[in-house]
C-alpha positions as CSV (number, residue, x, y, z in Angstrom):
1,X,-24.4,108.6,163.2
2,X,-26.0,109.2,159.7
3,X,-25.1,106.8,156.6
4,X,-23.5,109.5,154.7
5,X,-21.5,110.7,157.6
6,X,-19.9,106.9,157.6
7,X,-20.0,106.8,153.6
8,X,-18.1,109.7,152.4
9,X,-14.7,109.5,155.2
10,X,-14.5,105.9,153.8
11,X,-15.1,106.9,150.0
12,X,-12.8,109.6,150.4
13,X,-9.6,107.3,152.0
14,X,-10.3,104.8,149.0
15,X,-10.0,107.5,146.3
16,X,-7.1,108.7,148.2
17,X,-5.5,105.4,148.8
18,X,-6.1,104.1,145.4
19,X,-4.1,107.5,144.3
20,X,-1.2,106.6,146.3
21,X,-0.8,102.8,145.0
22,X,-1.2,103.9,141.5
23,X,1.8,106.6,142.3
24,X,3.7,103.3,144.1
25,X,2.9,101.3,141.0
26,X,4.0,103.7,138.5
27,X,6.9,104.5,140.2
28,X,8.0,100.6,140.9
29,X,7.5,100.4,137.2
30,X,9.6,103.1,135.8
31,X,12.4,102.4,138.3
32,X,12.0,99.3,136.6
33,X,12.3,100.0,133.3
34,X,15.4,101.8,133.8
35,X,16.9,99.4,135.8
36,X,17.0,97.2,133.4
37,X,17.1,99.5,130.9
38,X,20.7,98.4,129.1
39,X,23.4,100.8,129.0
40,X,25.5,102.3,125.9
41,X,28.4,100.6,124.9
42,X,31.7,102.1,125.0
43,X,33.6,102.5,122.5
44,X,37.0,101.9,122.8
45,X,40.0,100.6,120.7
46,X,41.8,97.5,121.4
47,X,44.9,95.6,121.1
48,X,46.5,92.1,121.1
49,X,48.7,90.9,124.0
50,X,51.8,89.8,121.9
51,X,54.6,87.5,122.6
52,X,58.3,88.5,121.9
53,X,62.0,88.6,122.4
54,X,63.2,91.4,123.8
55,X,67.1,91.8,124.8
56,X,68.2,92.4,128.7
57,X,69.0,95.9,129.0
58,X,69.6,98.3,131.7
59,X,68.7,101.7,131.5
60,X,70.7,104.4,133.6
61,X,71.9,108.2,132.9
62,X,75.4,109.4,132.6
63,X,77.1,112.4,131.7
64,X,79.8,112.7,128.7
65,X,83.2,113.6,129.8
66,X,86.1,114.6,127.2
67,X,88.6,112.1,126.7
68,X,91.2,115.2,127.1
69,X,89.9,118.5,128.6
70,X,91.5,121.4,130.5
71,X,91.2,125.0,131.2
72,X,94.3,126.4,129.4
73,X,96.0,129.6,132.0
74,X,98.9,131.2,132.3
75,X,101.9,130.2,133.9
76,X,103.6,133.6,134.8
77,X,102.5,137.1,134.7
78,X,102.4,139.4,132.2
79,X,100.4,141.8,129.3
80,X,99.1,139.9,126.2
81,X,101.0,140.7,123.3
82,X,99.6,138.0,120.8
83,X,96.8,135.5,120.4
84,X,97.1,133.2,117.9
85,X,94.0,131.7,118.0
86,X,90.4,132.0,116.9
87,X,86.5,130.9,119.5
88,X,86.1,127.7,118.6
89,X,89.0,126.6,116.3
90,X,90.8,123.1,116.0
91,X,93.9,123.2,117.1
92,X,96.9,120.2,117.0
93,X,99.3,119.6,120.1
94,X,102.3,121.8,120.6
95,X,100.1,124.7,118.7
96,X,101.2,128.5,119.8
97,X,97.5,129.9,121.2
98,X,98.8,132.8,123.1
99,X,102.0,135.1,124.0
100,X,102.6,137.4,126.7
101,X,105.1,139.9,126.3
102,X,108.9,138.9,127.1
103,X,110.6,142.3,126.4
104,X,112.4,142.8,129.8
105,X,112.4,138.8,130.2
106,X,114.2,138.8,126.5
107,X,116.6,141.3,128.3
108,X,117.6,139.7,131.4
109,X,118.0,136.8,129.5
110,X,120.7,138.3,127.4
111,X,122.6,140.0,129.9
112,X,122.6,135.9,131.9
113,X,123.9,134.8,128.2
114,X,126.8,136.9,128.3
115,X,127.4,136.5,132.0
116,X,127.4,133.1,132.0
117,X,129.8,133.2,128.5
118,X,132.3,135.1,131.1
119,X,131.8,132.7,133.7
120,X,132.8,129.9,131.1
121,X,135.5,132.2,129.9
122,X,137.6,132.5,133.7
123,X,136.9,129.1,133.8
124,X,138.8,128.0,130.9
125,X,141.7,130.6,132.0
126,X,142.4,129.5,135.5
127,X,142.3,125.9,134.3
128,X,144.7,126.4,131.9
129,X,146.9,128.2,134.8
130,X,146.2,125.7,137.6
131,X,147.6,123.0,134.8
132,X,151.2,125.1,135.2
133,X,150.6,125.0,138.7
134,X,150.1,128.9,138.6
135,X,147.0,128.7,140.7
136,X,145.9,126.5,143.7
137,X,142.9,124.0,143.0
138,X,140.4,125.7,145.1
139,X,140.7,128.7,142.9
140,X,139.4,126.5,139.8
141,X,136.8,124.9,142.3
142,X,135.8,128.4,142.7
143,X,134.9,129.2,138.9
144,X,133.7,125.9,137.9
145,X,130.9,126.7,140.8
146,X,130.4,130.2,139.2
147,X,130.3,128.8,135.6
148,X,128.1,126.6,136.8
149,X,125.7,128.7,138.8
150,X,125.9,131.1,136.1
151,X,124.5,128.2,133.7
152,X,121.7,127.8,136.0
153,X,120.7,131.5,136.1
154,X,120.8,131.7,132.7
155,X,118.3,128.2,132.5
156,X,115.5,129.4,134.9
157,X,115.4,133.2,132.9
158,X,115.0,130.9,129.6
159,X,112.0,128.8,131.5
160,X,110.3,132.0,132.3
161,X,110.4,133.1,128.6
162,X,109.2,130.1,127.8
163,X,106.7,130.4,130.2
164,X,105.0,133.0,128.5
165,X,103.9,131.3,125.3
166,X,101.1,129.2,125.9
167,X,100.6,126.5,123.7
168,X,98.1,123.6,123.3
169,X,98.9,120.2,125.3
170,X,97.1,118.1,122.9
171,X,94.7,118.6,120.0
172,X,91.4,119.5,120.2
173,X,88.6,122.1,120.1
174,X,89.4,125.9,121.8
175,X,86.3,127.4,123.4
176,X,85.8,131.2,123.9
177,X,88.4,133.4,124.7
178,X,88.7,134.6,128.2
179,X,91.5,137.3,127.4
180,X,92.0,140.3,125.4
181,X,94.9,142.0,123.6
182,X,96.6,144.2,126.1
183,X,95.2,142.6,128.9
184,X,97.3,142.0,131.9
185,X,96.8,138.7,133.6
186,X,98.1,137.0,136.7
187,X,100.2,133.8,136.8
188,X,96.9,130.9,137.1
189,X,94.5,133.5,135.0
190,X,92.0,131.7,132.8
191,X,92.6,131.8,129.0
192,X,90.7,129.4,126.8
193,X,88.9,125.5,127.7
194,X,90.1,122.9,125.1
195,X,88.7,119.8,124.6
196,X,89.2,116.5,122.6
197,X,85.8,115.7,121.4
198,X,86.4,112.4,119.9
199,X,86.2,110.0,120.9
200,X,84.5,111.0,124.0
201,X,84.2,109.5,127.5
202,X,80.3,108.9,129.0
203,X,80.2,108.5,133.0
204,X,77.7,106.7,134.6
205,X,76.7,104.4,137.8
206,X,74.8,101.4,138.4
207,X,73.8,99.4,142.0
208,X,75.9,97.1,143.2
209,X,73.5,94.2,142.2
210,X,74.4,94.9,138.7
211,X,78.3,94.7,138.6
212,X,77.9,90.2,137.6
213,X,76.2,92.0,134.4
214,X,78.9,94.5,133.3
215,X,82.1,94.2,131.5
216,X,84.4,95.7,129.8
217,X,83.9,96.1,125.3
218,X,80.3,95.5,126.5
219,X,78.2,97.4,124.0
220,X,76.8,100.8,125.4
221,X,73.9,103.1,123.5
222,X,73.4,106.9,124.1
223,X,70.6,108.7,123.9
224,X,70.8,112.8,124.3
225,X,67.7,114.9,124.0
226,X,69.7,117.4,121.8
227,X,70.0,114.6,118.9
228,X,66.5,112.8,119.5
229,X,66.0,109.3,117.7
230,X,69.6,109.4,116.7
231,X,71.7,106.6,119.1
232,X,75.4,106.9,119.7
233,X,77.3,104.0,120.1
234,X,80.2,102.8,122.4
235,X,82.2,100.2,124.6
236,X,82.8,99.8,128.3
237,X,86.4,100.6,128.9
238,X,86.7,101.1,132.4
239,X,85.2,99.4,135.8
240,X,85.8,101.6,138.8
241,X,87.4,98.9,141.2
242,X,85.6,99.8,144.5
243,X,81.5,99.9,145.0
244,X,81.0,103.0,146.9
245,X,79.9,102.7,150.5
246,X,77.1,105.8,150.4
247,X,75.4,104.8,147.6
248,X,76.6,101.1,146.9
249,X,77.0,102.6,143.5
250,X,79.9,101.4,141.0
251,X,81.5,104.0,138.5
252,X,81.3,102.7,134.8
253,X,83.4,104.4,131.8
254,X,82.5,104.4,128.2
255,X,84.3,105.2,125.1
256,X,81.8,106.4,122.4
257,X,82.8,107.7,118.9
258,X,82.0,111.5,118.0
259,X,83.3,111.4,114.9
260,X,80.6,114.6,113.8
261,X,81.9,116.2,117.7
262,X,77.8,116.5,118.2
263,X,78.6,115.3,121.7
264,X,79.8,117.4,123.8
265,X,81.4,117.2,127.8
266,X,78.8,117.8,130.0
267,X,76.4,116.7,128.1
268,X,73.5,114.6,129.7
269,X,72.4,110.9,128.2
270,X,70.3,108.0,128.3
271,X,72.1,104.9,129.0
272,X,71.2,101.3,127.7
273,X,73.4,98.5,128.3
274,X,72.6,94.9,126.8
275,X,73.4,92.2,128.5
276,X,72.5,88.0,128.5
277,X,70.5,86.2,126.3
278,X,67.1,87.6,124.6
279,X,64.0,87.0,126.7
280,X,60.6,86.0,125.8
281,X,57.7,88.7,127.6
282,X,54.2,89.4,126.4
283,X,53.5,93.0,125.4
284,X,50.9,95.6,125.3
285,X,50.7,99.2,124.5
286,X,51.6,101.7,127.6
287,X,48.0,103.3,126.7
288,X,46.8,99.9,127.7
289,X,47.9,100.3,131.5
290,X,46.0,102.1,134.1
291,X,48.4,103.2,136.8
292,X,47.3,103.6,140.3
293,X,48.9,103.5,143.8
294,X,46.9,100.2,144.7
295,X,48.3,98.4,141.5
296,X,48.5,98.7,137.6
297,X,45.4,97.2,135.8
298,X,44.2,96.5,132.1
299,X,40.7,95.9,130.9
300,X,40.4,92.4,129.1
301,X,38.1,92.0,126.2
302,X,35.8,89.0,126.2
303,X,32.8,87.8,123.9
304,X,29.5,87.7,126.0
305,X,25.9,86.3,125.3
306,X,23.4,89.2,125.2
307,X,20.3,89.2,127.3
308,X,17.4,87.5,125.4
309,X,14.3,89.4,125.3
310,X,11.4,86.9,126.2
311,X,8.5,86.5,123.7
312,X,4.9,86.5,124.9
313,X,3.0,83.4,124.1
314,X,-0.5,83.9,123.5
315,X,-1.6,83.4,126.5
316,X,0.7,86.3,127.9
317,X,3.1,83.9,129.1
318,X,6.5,83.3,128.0
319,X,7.2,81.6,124.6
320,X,7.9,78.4,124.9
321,X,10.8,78.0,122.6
322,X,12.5,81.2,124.3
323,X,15.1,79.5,125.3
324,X,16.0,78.7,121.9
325,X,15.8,82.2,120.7
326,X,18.3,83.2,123.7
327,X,20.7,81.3,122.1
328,X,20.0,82.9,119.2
329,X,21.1,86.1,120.1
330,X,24.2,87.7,118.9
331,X,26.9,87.7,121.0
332,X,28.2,91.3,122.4
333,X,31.7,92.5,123.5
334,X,32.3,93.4,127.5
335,X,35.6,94.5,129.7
336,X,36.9,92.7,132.8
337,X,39.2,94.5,135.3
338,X,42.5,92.9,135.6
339,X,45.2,93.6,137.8
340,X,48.5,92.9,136.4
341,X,52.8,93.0,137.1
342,X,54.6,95.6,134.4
343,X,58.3,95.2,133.7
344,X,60.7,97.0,131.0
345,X,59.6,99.4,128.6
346,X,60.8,100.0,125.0
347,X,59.4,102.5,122.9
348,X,55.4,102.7,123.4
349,X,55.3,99.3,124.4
350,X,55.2,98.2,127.8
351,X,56.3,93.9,129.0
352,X,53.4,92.4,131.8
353,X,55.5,89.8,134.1
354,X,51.9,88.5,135.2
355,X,48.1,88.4,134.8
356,X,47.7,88.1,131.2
357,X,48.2,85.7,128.5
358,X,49.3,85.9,125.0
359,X,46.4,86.5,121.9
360,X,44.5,88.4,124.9
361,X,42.8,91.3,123.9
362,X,43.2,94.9,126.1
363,X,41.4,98.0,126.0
364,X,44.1,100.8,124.6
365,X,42.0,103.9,124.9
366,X,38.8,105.1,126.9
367,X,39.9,103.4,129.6
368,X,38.4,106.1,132.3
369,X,35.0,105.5,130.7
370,X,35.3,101.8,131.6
371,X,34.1,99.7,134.7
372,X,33.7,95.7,135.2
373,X,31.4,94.1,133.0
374,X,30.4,97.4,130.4
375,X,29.8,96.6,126.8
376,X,32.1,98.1,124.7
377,X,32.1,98.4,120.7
378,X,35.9,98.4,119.2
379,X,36.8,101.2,116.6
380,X,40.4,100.4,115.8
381,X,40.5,103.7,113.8
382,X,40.8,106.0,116.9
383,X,43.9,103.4,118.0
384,X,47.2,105.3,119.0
385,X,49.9,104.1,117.5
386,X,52.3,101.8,119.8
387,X,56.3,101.1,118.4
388,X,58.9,99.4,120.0
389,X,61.3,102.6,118.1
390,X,58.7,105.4,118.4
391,X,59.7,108.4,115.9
392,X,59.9,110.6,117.6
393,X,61.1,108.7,120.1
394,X,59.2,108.8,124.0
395,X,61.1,111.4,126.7
């Protein structure tokens, strides 16, 4: 075996070898430098964790209900002759709204007129004879039971003229017409709804748990997405007196004025009942809250001492005051993950039962760029606002 045939193989795996640890090297090194290569902050807005007194309420949905409503129809057959009324009008109790025609009533009611008038008439005249003993009493018996039956004739045909004039049962506000001139309707036939619109009734339930919080002239607010930001106010009146077994629901009525009849039955509302003393709870924005099926959470903003950067001495090693230039360096601004218990909302603001404390500071926006421990730089400009009576207010 020749000297350069032992020379070059071992020349050759050094060069290569020395290529590959370089590669390591540089590799190790830039993995490195990135590693601890610091990242951006965030930049987020924040907000205080305030303390506050907030009343009890409970919040439920209910439905208005007129104090007085019907569907106005017809008590006998007949054609329309006359409709006194306009779509929408006011009108007061005991108002005409509709006639059907009475001609042939009008006629049979004569002819029970005159018939009972005769009836009357042979009453009066064997009377006067059984007096002279000219007739026997049951021939008076007799006419005073066809006076009489003729009366009776004669008071049904006048209920069924009267039957055909409708009027209004108490005062309120017609809809739309459901007959025309001409028409012919049957006895039950639809002809106009009426409503009294104020005051105004509001139906709603609540769980059993809550009936030691209710009672009646307790204050009620409504809130009706027709008439956003605008709350109408009322009083308990009623207390249905049985729970119901289904639902373990209770039924609770309202009275709430209408005075401007913006209400109207049917009519679909938010419900807030106060109840109790005020209560003290800490608050933060609703923005502030990340919701997730394992548990709400809020980032908490704390000050933190930045990383010093060592200082070579000159010997290459580390200064040796370096630990006094660590302390030296400005402080920076990171996020912890907390996990926290929500309660009752009001507005845009949103009470935490547990996990924070008040003068806290929480990250309000950018939370989904967020993770434990990022730095985070606070630009108060981009904060959303957060009211306890947003305008408009939250659906």
């Amino acid at each position: 075996m020749t000297y350069r045939s032992i020379v070059l193989p071992v020349g050759a795996l050094l060069v290569f070898g020395g290529l590959m640890f370089a590669k390591w090297f540089g590799d190790k090194q830039m993995n490195a430098f990135f590693d601890n290569m610091p990242e951006p902050p965030v930049t987020i807005s924040s907000a205080q964790v305030n303390q506050g007194r907030w009343p009890r309420e409970i919040e439920t949905v209910g439905t208005f209900a007129a104090v007085n409503g019907a569907e106005l129809a017809t008590e006998a057959s007949g054609i329309v002759d006359e409709i006194t009324f306009k779509n929408g009008s006011e009108v007061k109790a005991g108002e005409i709204i509709l006639r059907l025609n009475t001609d042939v009533d009008v006629a049979e009611l004569n002819a029970l007129e005159a018939a009972a008038r005769l009836a009357e008439i042979e009453l009066e005249r064997v009377s006067s004879l059984y007096e002279s003993n000219n007739v026997s009493k049951s021939e008076v018996d007799i006419r005073q039971t066809q006076a009489d039956q003729a009366r009776a004739n004669l008071d049904a045909q006048r209920a069924r003229v009267e039957q055909k004039t409708i009027a209004a049962p108490f005062s309120g506000v017609l809809g739309i017409r459901q007959v025309n001139l001409g028409q012919y309707v049957e006895a039950g036939s639809a002809i106009v709804t009426l409503q009294s619109l104020d005051p105004i009734f509001l139906n709603f339930k609540l769980p059993e748990q809550r009936l030691a919080d209710i009672s009646a002239a307790q204050r009620v607010s409504a809130h009706v997405s027709a008439f956003a930001g605008k709350p109408f106010s009322g009083v308990v009146t009623a207390i249905e007196p049985q729970v119901e077994q289904t639902t373990r629901n209770f039924m609770i009525q309202a009275s709430v004025d209408n005075p401007g009849e913006q209400l109207r039955p049917g009519m679909f509302a938010r419900v807030e009942l106060a109840f109790g003393a005020p209560r003290e709870v800490l608050t933060v924005p609703q923005t502030a809250i990340s919701f997730n099926p394992y548990g709400n959470s809020v980032y908490v903003i704390r000050q933190a001492q930045a990383p010093a950067k060592p200082q070579p001495s000159g010997d290459g090693g580390p200064s040796p005051d370096g630990d006094a230039q660590a302390s030296e360096q400005p402080s920076q601004l990171t996020v912890v993950q907390r996990f926290v218990r929500t309660g009752a909302r009001r507005g845009d603001l949103i009470s935490v039962t547990d996990g924070l404390q008040a003068g806290e500071r929480v990250a309000t926006s950018g939370l989904l760029k967020l993770r434990n421990e990022a730095v985070v730089n606070i630009n108060n400009k981009i904060r959303p606002e957060a009211d306890v009576s947003p305008t408009p207010p939250n659906s």
